[in-house]
C-alpha positions in Angstrom: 117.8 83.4 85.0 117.7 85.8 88.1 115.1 85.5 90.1 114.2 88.0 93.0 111.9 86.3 95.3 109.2 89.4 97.1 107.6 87.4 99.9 106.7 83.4 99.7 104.2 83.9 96.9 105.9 86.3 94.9 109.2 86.7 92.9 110.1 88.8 89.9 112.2 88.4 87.0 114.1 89.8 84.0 112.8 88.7 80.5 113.0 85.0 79.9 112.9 82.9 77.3 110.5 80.0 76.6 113.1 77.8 77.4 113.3 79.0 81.0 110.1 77.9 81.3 110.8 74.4 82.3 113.5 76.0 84.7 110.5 78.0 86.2 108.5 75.3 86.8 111.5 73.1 88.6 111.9 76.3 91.3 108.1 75.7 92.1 106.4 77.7 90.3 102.6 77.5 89.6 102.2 80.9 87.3 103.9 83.2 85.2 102.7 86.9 84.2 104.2 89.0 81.7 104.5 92.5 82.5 106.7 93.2 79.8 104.6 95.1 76.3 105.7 93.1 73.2 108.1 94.3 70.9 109.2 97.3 73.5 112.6 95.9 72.7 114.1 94.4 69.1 114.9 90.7 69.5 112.9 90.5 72.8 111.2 87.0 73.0 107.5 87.5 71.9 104.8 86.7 74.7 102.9 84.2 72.8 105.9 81.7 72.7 106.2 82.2 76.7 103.0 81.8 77.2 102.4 78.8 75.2 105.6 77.4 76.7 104.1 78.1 80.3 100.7 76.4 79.3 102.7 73.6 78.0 104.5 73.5 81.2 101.1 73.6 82.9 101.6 76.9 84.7 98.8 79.3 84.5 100.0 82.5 82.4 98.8 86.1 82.5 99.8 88.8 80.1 99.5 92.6 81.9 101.6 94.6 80.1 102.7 98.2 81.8 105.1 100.4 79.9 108.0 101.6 81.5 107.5 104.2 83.7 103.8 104.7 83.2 102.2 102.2 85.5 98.8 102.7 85.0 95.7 102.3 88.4 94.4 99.8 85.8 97.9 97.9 85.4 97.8 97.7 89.0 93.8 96.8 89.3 94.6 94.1 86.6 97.9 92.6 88.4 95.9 92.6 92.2 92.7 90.6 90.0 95.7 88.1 88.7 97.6 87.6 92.3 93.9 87.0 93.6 93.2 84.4 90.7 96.8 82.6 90.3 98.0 79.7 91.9 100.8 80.6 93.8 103.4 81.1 94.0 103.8 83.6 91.3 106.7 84.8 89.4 106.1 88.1 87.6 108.6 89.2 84.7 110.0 92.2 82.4 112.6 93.8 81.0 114.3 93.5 84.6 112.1 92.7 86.9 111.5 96.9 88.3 107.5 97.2 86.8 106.8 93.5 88.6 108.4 94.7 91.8 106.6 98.4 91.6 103.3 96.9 90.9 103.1 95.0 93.7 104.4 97.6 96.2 101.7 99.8 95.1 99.0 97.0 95.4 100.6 96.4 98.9 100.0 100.0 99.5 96.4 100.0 98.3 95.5 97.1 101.1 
């Protein structure tokens, strides 16, 4: 698992798999979010299993899916509401990692 850490309270990641989950939660982790829209991929992990692996884990979870190359000023409203909400630090996943890391340059550019 690659992870890409943004600034103390933020990293991003390529897809995992529920059994990264535990692997997560070793590196410090205190929430997950899924940027990543189910089935946008065959054989892609399904968010449900993540998720319930992450509650399992005790890691809050968040599911704001933006489609590639479309981020949306609602993806980005919905993504700021989640960083304000979340334990820290965060680690924010997709297909690899690009949507987690653009969404939070453009909330960083908001202010």
């Amino acid at each position: 698992m690659e992870i890409r850490q943004i600034n103390d309270d933020y990293s991003v990641a390529p897809q995992i798999e529920a059994s990264d989950v535990a692997l997560v939660k070793q590196a410090g982790f205190k929430s997950l979010i899924c940027n990543r829209p189910d089935d946008e991929q065959p054989g892609q992990p399904p968010v449900d299993a993540i998720r319930q692996a992450a509650e399992e884990a005790g890691l809050e979870f968040r599911y704001i899916p933006v489609i590639s190359g479309q981020i949306t000023q609602e993806n980005v409203d919905d993504q700021a509401a989640a960083l304000d909400e979340l334990p820290r630090p965060v680690l924010a996943y997709c297909r690899s990692g690009t949507r987690c890391a653009n969404l939070y340059g453009l909330i960083q550019q908001r202010g």
